[in-house]
Backbone as ProteinMPNN parsed JSONL, in Angstrom:
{"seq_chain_A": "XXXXXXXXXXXXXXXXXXXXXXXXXXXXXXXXXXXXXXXXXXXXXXXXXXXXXXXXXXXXXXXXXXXXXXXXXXXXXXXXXXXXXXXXXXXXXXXXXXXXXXXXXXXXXXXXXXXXXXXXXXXXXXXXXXXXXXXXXXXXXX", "coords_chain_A": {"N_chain_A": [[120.061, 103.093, 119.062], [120.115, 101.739, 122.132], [118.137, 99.78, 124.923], [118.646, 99.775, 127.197], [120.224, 102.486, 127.025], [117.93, 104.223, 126.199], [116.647, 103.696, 128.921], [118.403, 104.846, 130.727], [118.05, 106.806, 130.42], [114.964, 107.587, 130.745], [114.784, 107.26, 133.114], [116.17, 109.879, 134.749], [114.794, 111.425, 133.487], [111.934, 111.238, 134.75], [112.666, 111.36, 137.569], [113.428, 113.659, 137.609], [110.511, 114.897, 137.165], [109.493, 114.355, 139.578], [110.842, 115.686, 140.898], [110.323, 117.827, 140.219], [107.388, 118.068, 140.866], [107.648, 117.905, 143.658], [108.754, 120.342, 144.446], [106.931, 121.859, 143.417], [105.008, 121.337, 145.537], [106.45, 122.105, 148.037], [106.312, 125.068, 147.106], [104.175, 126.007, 147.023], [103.24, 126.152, 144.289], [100.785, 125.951, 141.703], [100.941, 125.05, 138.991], [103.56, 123.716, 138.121], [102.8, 121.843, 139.857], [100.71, 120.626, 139.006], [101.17, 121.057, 136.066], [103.866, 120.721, 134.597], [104.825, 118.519, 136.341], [102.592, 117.458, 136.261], [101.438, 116.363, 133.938], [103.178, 117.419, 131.695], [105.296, 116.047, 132.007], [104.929, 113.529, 132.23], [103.483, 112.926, 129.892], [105.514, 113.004, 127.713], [106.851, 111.145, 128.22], [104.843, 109.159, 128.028], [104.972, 109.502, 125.461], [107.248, 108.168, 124.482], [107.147, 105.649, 125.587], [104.886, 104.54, 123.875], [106.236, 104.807, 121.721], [108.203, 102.891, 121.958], [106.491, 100.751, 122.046], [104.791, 100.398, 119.847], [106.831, 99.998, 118.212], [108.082, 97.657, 119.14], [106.402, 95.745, 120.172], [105.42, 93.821, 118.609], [107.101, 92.117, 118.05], [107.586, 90.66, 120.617], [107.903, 87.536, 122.14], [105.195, 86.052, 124.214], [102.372, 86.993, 125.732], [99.469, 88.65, 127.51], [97.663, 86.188, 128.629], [98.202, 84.425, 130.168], [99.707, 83.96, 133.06], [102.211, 82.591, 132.791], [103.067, 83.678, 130.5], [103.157, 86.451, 130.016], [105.129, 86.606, 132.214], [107.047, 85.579, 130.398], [106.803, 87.621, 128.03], [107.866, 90.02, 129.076], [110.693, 88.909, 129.19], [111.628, 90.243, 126.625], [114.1, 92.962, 126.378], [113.307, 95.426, 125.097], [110.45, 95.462, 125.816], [110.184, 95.027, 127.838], [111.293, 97.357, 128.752], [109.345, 99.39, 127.772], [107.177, 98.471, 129.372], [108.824, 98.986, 132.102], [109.011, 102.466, 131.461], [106.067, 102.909, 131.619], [104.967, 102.225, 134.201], [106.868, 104.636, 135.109], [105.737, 106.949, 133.743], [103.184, 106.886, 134.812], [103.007, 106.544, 137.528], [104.021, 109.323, 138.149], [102.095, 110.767, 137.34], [99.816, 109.954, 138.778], [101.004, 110.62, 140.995], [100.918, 113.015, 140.906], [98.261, 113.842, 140.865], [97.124, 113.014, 143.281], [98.61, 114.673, 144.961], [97.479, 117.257, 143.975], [94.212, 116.467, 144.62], [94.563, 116.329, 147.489], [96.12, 118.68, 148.102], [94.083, 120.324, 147.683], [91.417, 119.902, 148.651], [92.304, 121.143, 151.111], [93.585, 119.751, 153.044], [96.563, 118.9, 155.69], [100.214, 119.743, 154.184], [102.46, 118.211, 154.81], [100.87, 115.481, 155.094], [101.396, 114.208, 152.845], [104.155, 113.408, 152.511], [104.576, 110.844, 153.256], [103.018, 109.663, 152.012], [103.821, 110.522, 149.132], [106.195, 109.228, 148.223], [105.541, 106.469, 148.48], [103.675, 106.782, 146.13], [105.597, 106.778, 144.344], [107.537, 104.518, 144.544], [105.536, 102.62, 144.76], [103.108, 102.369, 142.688], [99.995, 101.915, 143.185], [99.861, 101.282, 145.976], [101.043, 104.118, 146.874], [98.459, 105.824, 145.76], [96.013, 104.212, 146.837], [96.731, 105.18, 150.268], [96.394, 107.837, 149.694], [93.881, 108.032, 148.858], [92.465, 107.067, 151.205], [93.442, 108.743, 152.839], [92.094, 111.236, 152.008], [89.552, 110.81, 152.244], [88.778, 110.345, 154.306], [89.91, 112.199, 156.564], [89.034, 115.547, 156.759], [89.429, 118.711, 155.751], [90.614, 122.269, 155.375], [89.225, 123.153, 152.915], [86.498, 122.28, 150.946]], "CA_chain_A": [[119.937, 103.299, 120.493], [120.012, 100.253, 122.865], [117.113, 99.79, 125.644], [119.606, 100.385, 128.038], [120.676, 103.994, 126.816], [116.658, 105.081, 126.409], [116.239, 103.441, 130.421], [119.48, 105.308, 131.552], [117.469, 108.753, 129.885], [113.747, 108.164, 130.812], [114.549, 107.511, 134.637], [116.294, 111.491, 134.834], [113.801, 112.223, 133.069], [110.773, 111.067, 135.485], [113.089, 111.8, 138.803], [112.65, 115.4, 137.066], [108.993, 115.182, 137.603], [108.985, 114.086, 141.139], [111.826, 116.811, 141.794], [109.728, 119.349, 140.035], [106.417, 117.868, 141.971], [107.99, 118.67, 145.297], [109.385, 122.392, 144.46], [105.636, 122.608, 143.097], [104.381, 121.32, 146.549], [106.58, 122.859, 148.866], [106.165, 126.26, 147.181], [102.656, 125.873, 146.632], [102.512, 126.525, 142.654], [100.174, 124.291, 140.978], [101.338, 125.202, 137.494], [105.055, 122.885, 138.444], [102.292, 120.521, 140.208], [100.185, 120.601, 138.009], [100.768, 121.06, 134.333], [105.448, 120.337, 134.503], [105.348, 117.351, 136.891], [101.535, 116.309, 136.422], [100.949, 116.654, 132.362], [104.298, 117.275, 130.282], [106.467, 115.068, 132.105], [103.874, 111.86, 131.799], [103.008, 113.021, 128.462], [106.672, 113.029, 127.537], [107.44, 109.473, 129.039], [103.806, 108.359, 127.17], [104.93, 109.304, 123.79], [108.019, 107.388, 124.389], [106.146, 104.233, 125.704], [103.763, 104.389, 122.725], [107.133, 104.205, 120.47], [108.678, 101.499, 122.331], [105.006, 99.223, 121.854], [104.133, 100.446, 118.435], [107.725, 99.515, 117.338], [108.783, 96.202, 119.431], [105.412, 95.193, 121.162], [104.992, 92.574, 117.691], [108.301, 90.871, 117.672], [108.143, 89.704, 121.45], [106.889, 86.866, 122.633], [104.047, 86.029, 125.112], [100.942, 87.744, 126.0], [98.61, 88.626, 128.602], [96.403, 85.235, 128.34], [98.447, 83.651, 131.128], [101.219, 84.752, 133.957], [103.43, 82.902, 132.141], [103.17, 84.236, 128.964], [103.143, 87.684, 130.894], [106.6, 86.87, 131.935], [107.352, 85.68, 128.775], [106.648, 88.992, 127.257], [108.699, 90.382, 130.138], [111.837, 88.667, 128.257], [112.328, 91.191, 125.559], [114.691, 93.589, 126.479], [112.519, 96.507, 124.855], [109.031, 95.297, 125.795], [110.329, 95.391, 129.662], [111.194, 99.144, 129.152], [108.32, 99.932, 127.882], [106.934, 98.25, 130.974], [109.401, 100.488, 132.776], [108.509, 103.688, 131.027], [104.474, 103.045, 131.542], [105.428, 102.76, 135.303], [107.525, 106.019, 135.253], [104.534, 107.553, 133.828], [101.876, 106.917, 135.978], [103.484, 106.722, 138.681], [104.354, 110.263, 138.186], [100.376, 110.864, 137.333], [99.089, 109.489, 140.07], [101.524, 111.68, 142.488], [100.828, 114.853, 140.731], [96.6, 113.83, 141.005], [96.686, 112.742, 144.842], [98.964, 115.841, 145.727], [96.519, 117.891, 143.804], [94.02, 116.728, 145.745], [95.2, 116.579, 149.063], [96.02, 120.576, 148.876], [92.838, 121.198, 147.365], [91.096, 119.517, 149.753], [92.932, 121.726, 152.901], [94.956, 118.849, 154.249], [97.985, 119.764, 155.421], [101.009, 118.901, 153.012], [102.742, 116.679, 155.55], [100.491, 114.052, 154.79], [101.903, 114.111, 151.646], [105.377, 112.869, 152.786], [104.305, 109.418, 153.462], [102.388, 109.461, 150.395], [104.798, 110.2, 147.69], [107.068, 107.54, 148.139], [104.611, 105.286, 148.284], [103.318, 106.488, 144.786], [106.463, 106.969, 143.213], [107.811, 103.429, 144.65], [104.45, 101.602, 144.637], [102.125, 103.338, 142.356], [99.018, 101.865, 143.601], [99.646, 101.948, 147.15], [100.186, 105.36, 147.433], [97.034, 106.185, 145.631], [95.104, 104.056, 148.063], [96.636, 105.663, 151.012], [95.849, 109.19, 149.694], [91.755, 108.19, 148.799], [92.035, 106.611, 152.446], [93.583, 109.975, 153.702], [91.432, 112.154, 151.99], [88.147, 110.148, 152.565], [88.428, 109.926, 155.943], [89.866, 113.448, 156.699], [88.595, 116.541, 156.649], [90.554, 119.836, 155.332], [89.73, 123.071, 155.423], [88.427, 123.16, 151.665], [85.288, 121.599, 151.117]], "C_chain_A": [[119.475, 101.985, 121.126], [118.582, 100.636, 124.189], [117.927, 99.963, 126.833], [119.937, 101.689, 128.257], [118.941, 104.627, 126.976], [116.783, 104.545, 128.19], [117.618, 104.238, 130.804], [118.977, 107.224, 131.113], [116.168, 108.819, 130.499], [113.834, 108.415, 132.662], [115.188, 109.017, 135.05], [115.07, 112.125, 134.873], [112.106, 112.464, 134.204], [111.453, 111.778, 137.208], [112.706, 113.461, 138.487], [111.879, 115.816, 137.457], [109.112, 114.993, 138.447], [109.865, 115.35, 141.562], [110.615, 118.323, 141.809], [108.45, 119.497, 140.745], [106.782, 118.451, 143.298], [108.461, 119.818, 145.081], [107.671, 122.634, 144.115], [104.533, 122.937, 144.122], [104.583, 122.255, 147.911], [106.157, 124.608, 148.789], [105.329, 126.975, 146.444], [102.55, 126.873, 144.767], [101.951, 124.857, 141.81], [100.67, 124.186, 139.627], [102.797, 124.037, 137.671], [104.125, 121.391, 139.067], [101.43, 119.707, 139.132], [100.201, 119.874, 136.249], [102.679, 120.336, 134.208], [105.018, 118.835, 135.167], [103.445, 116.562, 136.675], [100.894, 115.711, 135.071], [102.024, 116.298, 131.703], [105.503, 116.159, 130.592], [105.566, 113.739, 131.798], [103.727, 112.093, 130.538], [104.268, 112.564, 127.416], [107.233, 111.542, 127.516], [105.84, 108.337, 128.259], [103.959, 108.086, 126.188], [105.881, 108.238, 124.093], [107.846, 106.091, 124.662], [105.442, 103.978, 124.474], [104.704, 104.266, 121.713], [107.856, 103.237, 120.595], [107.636, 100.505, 122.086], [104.829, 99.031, 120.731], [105.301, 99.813, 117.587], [108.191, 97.891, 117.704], [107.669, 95.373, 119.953], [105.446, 93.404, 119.763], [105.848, 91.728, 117.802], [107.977, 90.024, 119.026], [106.878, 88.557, 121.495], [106.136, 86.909, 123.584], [102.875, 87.019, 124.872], [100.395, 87.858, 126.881], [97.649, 87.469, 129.003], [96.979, 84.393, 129.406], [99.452, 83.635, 131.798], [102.319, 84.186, 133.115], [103.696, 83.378, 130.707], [103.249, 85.87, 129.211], [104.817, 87.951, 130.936], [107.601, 86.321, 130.613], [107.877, 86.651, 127.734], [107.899, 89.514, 127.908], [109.995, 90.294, 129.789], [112.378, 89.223, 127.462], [112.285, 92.163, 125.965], [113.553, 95.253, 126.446], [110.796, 96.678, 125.519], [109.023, 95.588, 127.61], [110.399, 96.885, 129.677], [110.232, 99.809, 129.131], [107.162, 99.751, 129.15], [107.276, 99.636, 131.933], [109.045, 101.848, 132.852], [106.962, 103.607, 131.621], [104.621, 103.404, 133.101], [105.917, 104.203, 136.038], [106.523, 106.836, 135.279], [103.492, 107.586, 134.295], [101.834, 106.938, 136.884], [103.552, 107.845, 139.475], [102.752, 111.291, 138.492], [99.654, 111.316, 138.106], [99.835, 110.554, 141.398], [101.452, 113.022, 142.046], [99.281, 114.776, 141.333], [96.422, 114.141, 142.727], [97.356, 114.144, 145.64], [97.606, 116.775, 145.306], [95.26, 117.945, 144.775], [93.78, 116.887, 147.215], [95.36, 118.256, 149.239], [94.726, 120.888, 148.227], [91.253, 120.748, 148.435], [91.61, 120.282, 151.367], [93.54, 120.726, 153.664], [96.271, 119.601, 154.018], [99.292, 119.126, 154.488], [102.155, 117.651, 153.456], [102.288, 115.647, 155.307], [101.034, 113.532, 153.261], [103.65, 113.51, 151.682], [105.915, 111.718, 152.767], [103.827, 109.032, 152.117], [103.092, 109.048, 148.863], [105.7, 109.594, 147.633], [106.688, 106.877, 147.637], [104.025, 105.219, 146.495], [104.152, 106.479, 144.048], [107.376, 105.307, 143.327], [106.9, 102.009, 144.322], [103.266, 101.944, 144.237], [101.013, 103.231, 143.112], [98.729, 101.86, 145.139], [99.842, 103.298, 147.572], [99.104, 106.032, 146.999], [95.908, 105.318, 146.202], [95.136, 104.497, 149.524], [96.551, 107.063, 150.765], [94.507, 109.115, 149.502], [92.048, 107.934, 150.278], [92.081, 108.333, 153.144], [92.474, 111.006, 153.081], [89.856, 112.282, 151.687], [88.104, 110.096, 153.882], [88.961, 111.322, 156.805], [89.446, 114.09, 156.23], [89.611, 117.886, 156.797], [89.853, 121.09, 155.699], [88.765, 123.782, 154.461], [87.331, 122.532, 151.68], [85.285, 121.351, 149.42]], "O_chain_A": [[118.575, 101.287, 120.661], [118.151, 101.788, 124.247], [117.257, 100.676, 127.58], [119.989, 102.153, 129.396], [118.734, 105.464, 127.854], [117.177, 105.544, 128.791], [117.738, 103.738, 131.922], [119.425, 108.329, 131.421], [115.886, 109.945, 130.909], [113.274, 109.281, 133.335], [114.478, 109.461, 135.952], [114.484, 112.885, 135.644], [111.429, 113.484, 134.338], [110.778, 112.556, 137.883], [111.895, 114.197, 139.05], [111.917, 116.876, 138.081], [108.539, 116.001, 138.861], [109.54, 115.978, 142.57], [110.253, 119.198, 142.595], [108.143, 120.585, 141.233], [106.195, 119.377, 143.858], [108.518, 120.383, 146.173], [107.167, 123.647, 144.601], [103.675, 123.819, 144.124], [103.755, 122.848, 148.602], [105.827, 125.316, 149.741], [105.413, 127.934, 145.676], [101.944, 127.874, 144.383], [102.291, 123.705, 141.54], [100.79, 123.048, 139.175], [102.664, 123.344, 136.662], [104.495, 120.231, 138.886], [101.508, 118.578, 138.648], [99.697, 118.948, 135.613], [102.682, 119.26, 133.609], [104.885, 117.946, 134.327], [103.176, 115.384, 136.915], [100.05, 114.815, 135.052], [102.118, 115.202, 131.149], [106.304, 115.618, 129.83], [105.909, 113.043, 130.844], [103.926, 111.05, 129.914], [104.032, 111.86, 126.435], [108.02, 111.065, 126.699], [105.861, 107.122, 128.065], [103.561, 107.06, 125.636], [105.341, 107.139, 123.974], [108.433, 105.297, 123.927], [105.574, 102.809, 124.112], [104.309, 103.677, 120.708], [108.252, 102.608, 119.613], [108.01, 99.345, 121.912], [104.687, 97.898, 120.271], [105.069, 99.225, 116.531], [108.557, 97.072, 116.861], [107.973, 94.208, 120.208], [105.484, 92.228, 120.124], [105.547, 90.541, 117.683], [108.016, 88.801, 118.892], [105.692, 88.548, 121.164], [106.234, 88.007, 124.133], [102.642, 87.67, 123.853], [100.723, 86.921, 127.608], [96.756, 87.812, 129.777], [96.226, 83.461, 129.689], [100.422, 83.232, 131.156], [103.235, 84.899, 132.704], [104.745, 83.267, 130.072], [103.471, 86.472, 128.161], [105.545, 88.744, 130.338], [108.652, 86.757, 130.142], [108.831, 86.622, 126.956], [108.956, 89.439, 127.283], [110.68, 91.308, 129.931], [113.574, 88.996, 127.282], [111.215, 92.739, 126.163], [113.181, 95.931, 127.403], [110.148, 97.718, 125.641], [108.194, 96.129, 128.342], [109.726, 97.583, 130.436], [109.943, 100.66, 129.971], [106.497, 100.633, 129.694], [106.66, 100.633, 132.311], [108.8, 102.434, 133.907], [106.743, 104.637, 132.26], [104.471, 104.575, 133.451], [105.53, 104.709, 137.092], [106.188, 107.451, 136.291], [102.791, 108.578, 134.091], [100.812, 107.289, 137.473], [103.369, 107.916, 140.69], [102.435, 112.097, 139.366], [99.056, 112.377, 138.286], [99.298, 111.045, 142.39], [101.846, 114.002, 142.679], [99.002, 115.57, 142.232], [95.848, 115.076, 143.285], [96.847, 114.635, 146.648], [96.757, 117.018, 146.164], [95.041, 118.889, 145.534], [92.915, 117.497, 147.843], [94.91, 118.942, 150.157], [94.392, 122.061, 148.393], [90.294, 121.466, 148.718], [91.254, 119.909, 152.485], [93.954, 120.882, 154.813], [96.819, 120.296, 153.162], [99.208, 117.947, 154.144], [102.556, 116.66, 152.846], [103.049, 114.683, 155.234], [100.923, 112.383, 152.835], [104.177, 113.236, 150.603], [107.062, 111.377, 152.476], [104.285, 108.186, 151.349], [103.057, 108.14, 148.032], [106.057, 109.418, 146.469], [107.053, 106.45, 146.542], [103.934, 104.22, 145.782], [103.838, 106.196, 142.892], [107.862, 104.884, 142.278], [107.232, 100.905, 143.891], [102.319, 101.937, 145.024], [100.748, 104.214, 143.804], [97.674, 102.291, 145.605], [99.113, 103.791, 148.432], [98.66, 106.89, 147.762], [94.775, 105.76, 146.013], [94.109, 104.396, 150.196], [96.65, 107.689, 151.821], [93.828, 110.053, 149.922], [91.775, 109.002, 150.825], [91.18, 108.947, 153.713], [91.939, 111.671, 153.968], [89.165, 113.182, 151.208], [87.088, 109.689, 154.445], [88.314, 111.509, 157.835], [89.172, 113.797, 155.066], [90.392, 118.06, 157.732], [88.739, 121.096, 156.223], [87.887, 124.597, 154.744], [87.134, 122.081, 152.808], [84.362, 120.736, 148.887]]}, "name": "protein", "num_of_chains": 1, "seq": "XXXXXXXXXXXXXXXXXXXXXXXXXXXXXXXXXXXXXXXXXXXXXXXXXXXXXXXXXXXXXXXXXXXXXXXXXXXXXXXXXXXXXXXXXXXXXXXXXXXXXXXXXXXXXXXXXXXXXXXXXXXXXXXXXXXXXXXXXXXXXX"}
């Protein structure tokens, strides 16, 4: 199997989770927000990261000790997917956590519109504009 064929399977696989995130949001079951799009799909996309590192992480070159040795690393084919994959998965994470809680908190789920983009395009900005939103609003949960 080429790094090509696993990246043309894990991204289904994660769009999955965000699909199944929003059917979990719009029709408020946390079990689809929850445990399908916030647990088995990351968990799923973890193991497979953890067999892309454990098997190719030694051959490539570079390392973390200096940007360019960063992109260095970045160079082997497999070591980028796993990149890829880690992304997929936390990405996914992070937008099951902040939906979580945003409705558990009593905001309304609109704010959540703006949001999940943002975490599924730019992990870490949309989990700073959901602490912002749900530090600075007030829901009807407590």
């Amino acid at each position: 199997m080429t790094p090509d064929t696993l990246f043309s399977i894990a991204n289904p696989i994660a769009l999955a989770g965000w699909l199944t995130l929003a059917v979990g949001i719009v029709t408020n079951r946390p079990f689809l927000r929850d445990r399908v799009a916030g647990l088995y799909v990351p968990l799923l996309l973890a193991i497979a990261y953890t067999l892309i590192i454990l098997i190719f992480w030694w051959s490539a070159e570079g390392g973390f000790d200096t940007l360019a040795n960063v992109q260095k690393l970045f160079t082997s084919p497999w070591v980028a997917l796993g990149g890829w994959v880690h992304y997929l998965s936390y990405d996914l994470a992070i937008g099951a956590i902040v939906s979580r809680q945003i409705m558990e908190r009593g905001l309304p789920r609109l704010v959540l519109f703006p949001i999940l983009p943002l975490a599924f395009l730019f992990g870490p900005i949309g989990y700073l504009g959901a602490q912002i939103l749900i530090h600075t609003r007030k829901g009807t949960a407590q």
